[in-house]
C-alpha positions as CSV (number, residue, x, y, z in Angstrom):
1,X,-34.5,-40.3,-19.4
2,X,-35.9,-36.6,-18.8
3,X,-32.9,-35.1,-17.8
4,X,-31.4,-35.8,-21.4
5,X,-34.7,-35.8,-23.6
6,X,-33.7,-31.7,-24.7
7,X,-30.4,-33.4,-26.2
8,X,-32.5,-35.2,-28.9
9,X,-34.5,-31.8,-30.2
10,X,-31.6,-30.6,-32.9
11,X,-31.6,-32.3,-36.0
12,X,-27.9,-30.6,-36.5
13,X,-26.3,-32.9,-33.3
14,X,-22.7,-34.1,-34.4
15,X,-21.6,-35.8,-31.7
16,X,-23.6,-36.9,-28.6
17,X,-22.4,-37.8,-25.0
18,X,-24.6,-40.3,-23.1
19,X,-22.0,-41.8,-20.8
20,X,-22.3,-42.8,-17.3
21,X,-26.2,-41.9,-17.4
22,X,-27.6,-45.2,-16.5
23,X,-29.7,-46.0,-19.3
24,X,-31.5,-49.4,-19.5
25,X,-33.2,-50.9,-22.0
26,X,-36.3,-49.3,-21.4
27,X,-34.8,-45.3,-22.1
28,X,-33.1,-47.0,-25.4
29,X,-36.7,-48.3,-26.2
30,X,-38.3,-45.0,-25.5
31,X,-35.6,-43.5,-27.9
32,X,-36.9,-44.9,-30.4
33,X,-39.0,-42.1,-31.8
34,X,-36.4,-39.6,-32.2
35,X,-34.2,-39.1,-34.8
36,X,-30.3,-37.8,-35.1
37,X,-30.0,-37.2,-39.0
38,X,-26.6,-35.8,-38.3
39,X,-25.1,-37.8,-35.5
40,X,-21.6,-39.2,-36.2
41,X,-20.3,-40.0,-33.0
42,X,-22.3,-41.5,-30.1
43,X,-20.8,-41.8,-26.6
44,X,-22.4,-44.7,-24.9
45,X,-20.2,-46.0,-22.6
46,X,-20.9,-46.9,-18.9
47,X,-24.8,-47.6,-18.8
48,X,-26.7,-50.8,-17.7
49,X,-28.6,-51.3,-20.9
50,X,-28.3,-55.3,-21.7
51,X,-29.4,-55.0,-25.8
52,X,-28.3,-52.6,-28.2
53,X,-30.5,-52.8,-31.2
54,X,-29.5,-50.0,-33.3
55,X,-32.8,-50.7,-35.9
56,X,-34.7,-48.9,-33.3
57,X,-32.5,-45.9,-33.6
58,X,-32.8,-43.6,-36.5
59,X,-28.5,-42.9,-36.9
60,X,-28.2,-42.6,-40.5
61,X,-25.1,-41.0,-40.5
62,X,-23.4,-42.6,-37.3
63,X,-19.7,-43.4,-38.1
64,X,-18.4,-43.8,-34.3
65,X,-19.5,-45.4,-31.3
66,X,-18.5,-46.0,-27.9
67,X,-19.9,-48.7,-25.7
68,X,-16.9,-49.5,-23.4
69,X,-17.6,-50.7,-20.1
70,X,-21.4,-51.4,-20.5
71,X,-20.8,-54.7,-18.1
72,X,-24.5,-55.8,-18.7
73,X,-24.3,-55.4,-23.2
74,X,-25.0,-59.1,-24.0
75,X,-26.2,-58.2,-27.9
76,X,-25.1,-55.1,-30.0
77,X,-27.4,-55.4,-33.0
78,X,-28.3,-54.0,-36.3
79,X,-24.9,-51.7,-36.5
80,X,-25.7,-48.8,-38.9
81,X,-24.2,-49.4,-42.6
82,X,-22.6,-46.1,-42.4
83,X,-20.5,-46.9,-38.8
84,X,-16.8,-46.5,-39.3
85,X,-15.2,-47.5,-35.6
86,X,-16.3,-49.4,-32.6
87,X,-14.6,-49.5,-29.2
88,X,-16.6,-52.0,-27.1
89,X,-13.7,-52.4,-24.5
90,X,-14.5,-54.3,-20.9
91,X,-18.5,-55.4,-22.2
92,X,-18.0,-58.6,-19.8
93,X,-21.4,-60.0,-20.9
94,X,-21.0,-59.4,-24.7
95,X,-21.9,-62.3,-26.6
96,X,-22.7,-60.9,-30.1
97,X,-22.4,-58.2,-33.1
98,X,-24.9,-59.6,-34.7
99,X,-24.7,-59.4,-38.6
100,X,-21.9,-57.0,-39.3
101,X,-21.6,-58.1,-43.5
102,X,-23.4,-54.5,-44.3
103,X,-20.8,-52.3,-42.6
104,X,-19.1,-52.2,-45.4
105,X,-16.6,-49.1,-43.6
106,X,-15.9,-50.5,-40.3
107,X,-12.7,-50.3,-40.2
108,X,-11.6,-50.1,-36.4
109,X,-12.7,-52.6,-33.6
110,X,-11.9,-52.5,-30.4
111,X,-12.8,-55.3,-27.8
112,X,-10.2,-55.2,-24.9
113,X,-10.6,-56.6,-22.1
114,X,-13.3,-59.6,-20.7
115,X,-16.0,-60.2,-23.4
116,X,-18.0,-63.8,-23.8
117,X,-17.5,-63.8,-28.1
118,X,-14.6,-66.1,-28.3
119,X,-12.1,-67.2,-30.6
120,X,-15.0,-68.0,-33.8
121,X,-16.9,-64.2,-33.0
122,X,-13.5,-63.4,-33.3
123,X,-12.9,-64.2,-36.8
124,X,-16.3,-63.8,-38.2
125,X,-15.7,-60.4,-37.4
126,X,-12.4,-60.1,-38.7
127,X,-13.3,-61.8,-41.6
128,X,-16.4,-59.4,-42.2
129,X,-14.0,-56.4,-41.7
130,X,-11.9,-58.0,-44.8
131,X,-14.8,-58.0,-46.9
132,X,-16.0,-54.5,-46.6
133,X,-14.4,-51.6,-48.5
134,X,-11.8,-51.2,-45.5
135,X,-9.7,-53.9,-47.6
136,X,-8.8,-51.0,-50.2
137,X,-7.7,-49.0,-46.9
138,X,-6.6,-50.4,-43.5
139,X,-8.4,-52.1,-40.6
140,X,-7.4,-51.9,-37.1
141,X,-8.6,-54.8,-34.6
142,X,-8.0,-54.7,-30.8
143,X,-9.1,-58.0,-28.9
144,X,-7.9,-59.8,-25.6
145,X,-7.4,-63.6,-24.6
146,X,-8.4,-64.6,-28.0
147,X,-6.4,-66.8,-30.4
148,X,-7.0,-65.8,-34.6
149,X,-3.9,-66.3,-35.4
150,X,-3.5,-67.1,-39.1
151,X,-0.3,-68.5,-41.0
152,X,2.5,-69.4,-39.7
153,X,5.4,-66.7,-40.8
154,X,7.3,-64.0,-39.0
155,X,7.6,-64.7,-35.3
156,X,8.6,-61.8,-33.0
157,X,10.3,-62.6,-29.8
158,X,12.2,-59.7,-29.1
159,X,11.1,-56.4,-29.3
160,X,14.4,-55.0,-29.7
161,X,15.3,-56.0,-33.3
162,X,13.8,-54.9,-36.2
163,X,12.5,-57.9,-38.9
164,X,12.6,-57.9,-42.5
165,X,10.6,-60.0,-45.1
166,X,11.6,-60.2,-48.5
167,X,8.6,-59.9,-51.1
168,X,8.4,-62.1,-54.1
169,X,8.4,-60.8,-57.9
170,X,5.5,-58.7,-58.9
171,X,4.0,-58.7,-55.0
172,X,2.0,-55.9,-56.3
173,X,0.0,-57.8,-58.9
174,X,-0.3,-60.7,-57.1
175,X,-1.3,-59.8,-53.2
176,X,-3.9,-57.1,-52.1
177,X,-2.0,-55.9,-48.8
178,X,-0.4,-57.4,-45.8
179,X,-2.0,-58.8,-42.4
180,X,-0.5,-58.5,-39.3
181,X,-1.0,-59.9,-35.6
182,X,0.3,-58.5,-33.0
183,X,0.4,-59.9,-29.4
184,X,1.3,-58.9,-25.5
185,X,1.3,-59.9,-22.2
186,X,2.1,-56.4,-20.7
187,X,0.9,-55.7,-17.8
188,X,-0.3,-52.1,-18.7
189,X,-2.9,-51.1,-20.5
190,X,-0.7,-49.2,-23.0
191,X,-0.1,-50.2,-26.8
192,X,3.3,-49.7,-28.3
193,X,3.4,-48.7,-31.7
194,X,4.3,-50.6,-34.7
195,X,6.4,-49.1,-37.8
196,X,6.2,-50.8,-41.0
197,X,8.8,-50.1,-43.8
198,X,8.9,-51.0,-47.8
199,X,11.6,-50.7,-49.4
200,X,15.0,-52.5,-50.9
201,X,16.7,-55.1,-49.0
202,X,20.2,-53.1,-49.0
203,X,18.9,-50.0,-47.3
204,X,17.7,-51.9,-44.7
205,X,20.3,-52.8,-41.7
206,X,18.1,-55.4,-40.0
207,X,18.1,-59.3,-39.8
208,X,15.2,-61.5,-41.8
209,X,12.7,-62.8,-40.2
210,X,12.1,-66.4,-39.4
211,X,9.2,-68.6,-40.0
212,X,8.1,-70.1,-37.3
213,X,5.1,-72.6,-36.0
214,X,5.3,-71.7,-32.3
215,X,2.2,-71.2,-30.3
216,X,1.5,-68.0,-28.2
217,X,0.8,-68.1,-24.9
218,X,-3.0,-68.1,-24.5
219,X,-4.0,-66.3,-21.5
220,X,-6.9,-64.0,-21.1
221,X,-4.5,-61.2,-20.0
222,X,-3.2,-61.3,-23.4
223,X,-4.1,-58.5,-25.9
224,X,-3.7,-59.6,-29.9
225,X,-3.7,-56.7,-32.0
226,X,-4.8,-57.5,-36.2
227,X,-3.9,-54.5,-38.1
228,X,-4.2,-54.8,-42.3
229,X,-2.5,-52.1,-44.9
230,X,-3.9,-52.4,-48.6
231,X,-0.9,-51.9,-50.9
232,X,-3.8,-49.9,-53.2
233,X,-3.9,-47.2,-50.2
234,X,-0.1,-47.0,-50.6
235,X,-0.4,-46.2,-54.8
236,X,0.5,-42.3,-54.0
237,X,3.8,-43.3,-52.4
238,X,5.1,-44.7,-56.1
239,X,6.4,-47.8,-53.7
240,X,4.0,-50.3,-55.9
241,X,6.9,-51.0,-58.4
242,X,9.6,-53.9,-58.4
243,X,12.3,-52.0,-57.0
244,X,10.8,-52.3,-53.9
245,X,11.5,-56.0,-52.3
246,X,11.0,-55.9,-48.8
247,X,9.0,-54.9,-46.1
248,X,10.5,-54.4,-42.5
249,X,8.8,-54.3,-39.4
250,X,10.0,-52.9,-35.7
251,X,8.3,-52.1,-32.4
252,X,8.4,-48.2,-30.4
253,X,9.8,-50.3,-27.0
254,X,8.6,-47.3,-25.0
255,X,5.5,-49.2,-23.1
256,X,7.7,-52.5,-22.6
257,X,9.7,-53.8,-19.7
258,X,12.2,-56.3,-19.0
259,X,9.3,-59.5,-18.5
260,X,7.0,-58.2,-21.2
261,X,6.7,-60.8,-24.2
262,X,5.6,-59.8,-27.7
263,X,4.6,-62.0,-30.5
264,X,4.5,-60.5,-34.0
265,X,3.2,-62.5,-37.2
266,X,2.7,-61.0,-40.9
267,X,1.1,-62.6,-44.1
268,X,0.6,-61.4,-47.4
269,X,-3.0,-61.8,-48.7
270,X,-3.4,-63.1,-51.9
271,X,-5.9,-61.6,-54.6
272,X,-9.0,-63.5,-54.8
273,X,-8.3,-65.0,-51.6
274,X,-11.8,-66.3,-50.2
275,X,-12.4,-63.9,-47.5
276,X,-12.3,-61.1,-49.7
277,X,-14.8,-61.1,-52.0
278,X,-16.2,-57.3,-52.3
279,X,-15.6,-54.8,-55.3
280,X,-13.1,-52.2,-54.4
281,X,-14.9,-48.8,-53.5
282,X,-12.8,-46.3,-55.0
283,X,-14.7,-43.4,-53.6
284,X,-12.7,-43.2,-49.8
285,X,-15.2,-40.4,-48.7
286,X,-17.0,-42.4,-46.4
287,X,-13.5,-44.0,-44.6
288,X,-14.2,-42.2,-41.4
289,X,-10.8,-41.7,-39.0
290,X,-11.0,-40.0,-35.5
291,X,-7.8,-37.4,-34.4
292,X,-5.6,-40.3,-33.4
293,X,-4.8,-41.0,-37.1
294,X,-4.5,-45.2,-36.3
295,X,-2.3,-45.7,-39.6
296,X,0.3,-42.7,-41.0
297,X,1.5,-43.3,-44.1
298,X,4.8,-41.2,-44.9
299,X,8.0,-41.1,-47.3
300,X,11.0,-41.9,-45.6
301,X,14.5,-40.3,-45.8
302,X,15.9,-43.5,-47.1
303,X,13.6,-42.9,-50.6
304,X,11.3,-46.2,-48.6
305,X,7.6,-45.8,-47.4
306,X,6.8,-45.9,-43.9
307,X,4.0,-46.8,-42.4
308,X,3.1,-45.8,-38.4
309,X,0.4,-47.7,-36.8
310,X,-0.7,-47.0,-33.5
311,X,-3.2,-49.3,-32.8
């Protein structure tokens, strides 16, 4: 631990590199003592450390974090309150967040490929990511070979159409945003993006969608993809208004082949509903979004709002 100790004299660090150095859970313990006032993102990946316990760290400010490929990461504990985005892709041995209900701005979760959390640490992190302020914003949610599934609505078997879903009177008043799951068998690791569109039902030339009960394939090559858009984060577009009666979705085919599958659902969440029980934060300065800009939110030609999200 030496070799990096000189990182950890400036208090004015912004972001901080640690991958591929090999630290166990001895160097995080002998970490303890420093502190990063001004660290926001914190490159972790590729090391042997088996617990995480981010009480021991003084991060006050951390909004990003990288643990990808840290095989031996059973726990990731104590997340700091501030921490915006996690990507904890390929942690085979990862068994638990811990308690994630004060992270009121994570926002964007990535957990590709093998992990040991299953479908229930699934959802108790989804639901935890609902309940925060990101529910006035969006929330991005990358997992593989788990099922969270929720509702039973628009079923997307073909990537080449384009879907619409008609919204009832006064959707505005009575729903907080829409939920959508997204789901692949590709055999790439690369992510198509999705574009979402609200608007009137006669400017769009597309067929509605279909409700369906079918079951997707489970298969622990599959990747499910949960993204959530809060109409409140759409208020600047002047889209909240009842000319505006559907929502259509579509898929960027450019990652897909001919024996790729995709699997596409959408649900409207109600006000009040259970899992969302949080005040609204109006103050957004603490929703924290790297360069790849996850969701753009644009006018379209077509006087409709679109929304881009790459997850």
């Amino acid at each position: 631990m030496k070799h990096i100790e000189g990182w950890f004299l400036s208090g004015c660090l912004r972001k901080l590199d640690l991958s591929f150095c090999e630290l166990a859970d001895g160097d995080i313990r002998s970490a303890a003592g420093w502190e990063l006032p001004n660290l926001k993102e914190l490159n972790l990946a590729t090391n042997k450390f088996v617990q995480l316990n981010f009480s021991l760290l003084r991060l006050p400010r951390l909004k990003w974090l990288n643990v990808s490929h840290c095989i031996l990461l059973v726990q990731l504990l104590e997340l700091p309150s501030t921490i915006a985005v996690v990507i904890a892709d390929e942690c085979w041995s990862l068994e638990s967040f811990g308690d994630t209900s004060n992270c009121k701005w994570l926002w964007k979760l990535s957990l590709l490929g093998k992990n040991k959390l299953g479908p229930l640490g699934g959802d108790i992190l989804l639901n935890s990511m609902l309940q925060g302020n990101a529910k006035a914003y969006f929330i991005s949610f990358g997992l593989s070979g788990i099922d969270i599934w929720r509702g039973a609505s628009a079923l997307w078997v073909d990537w080449e159409k384009t879907y619409n879903m008609l919204l009832p009177p006064d959707w505005y008043n009575h729903f907080s945003g829409i939920l959508m799951f997204f789901q692949n068998n590709m055999k790439f690791a690369c992510v198509p993006n999705i574009t979402i569109k609200l608007g009137v039902h006669e400017n769009f030339q597309c067929e509605l969608a279909q409700e369906s009960n079918e079951t997707v394939l489970k298969s622990h090559n599959n990747q499910t993809h949960v993204g959530y858009v809060s109409f409140i984060s759409l208020r600047h577009t002047g889209c909240l208004n009842s000319t505006y009666n559907t929502i259509s979705f579509s898929l960027c085919n450019q990652c897909l082949y001919g024996d790729d599958e995709c699997w596409f659902r959408a649900v409207l969440v109600p006000k009040g509903d259970p899992m969302q029980t949080t005040k609204i934060a109006t103050d957004s300065s603490e929703f924290w979004d790297d360069d790849r800009n996850t969701f753009i939110v644009k006018l379209d030609s077509n006087s409709s709002v679109k929304i881009l999200w790459k997850p």
